[in-house]
C-alpha positions in Angstrom: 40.4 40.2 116.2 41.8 42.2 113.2 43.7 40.4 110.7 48.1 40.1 110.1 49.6 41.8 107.6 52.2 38.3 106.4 55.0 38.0 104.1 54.6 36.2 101.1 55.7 33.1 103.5 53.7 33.7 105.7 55.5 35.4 108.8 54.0 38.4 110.3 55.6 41.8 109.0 57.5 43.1 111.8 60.7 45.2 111.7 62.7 42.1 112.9 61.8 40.8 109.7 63.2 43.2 107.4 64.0 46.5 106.3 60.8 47.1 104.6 58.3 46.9 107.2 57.5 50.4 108.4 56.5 53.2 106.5 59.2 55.1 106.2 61.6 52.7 104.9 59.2 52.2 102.3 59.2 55.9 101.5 62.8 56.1 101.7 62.5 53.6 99.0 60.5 56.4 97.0 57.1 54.9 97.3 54.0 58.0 98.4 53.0 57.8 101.7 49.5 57.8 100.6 50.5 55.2 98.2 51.5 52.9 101.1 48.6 53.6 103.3 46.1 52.7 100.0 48.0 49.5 99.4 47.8 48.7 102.9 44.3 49.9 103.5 43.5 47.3 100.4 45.5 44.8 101.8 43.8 44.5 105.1 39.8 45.6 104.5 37.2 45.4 101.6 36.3 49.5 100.3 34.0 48.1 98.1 34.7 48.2 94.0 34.3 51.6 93.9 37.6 53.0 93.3 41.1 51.5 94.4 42.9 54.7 94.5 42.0 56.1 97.9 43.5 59.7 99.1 43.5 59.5 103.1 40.2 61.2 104.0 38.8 58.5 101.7 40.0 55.9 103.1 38.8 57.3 106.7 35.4 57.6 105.2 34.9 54.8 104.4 36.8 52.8 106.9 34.6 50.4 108.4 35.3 47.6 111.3 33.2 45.1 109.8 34.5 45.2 106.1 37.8 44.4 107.8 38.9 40.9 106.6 38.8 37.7 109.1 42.0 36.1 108.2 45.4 37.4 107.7 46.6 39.7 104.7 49.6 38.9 102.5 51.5 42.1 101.9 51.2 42.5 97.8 54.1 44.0 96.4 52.9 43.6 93.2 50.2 45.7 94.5 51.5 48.2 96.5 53.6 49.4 93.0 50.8 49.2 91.1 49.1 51.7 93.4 52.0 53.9 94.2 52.5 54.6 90.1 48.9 55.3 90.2 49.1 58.0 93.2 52.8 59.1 91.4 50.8 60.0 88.1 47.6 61.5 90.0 49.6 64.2 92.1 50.0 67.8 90.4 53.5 68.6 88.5 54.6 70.6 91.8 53.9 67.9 94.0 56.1 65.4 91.6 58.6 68.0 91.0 59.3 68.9 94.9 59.2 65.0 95.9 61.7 64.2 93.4 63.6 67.9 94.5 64.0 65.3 97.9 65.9 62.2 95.3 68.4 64.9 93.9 66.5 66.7 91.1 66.0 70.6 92.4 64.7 71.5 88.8 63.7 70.1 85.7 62.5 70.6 82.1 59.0 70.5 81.8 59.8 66.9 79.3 61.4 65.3 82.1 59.4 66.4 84.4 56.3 64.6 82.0 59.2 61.7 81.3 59.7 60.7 85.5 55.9 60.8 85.7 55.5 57.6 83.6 59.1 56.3 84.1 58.4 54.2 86.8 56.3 52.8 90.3 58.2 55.1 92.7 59.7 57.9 92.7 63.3 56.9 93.2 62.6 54.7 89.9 60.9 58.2 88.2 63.8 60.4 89.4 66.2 57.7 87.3 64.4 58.9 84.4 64.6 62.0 85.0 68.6 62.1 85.9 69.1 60.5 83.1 67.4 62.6 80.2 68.8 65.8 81.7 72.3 64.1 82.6 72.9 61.2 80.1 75.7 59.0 80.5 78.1 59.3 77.3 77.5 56.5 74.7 79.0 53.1 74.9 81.2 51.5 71.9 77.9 50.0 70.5 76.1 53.3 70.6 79.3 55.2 69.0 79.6 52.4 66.6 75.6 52.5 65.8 76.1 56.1 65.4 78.8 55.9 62.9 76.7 54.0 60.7 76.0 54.9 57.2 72.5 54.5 57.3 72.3 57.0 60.4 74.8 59.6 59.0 72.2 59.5 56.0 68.9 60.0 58.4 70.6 62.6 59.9 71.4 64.6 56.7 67.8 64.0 55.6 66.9 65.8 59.2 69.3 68.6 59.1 68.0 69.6 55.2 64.9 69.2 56.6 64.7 71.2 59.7 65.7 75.0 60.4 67.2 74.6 63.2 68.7 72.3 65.4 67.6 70.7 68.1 64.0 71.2 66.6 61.5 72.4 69.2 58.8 69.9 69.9 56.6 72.1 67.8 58.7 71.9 65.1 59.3 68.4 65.2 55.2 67.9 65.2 55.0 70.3 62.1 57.8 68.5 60.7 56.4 65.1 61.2 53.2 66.0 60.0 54.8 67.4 56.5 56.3 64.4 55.7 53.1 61.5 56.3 51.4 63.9 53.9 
């Protein structure tokens, strides 16, 4: 008899239950395929403490009958985001950069590109980030008004004697940085 996977209370994951019971709504909410398999591969069988972060031949590996568990499995949420940031930051740029092509982002900057891979648990979350360092949304009254401060109009002064040219280039903004906690 192999185990349930169960709601938090307790009834049986089913696509009567909700939207987010198959796979691919889960992936249409940005989460990895391989992501979702791990979680669930975690959720309903002990791999041992030898890694969490399973690929799929992994998993097949070391997929055994036995180290399936007895009693039913609670679908972790918690769990299954944990796991889908860590398979998010373990794929290679071109693999992040053509799943979040699929959210609306064809191209980006190699920053926001870095930016989506630690902005969030899935990659709808990550392709926020993404849209909104190379499409900002214009500043609010408090960001206008924090703007027209004296204090920033100073610090930005202090910047533009300071540097060359502007925007600085990461680089410069390093060499910059590094000048001035001397």
């Amino acid at each position: 008899h192999a185990p349930l996977l169960v709601f938090e209370d307790g009834a049986k994951v089913s696509k009567r239950k909700g939207d987010r019971a198959t796979v691919g709504a889960l992936c249409e909410e940005g989460f990895l395929p391989a992501a979702v398999c791990n979680a669930l591969a975690l959720s309903l069988a002990d791999f041992g403490t030898d890694g969490v972060m399973l690929n799929l031949a992994e998993m097949a590996e070391r997929f055994d009958l036995a180290r399936l568990h007895s009693a039913d499995s609670q679908f972790d949420d918690a769990k299954l985001r944990w796991v889908s940031g860590e398979h998010i930051r373990a794929i290679s740029d071109e693999q992040l950069a053509a799943a979040l092509s699929e959210f609306g982002l064809p191209e980006l900057p190699p920053p926001a590109l870095i930016a989506a891979r630690t902005g969030g648990e899935t990659l709808s979350e990550c392709a926020e980030v993404a849209r909104l360092l190379v499409d900002p949304p214009p500043p609010d009254d408090a960001a206008i008004e924090a703007i027209a401060a004296t204090e920033v109009g100073l610090a930005y002064a202090v910047l533009d004697e300071l540097v060359e040219k502007w925007p600085p280039s990461i680089e410069d903004a390093e060499r910059i940085f590094a000048e001035f906690k001397k």
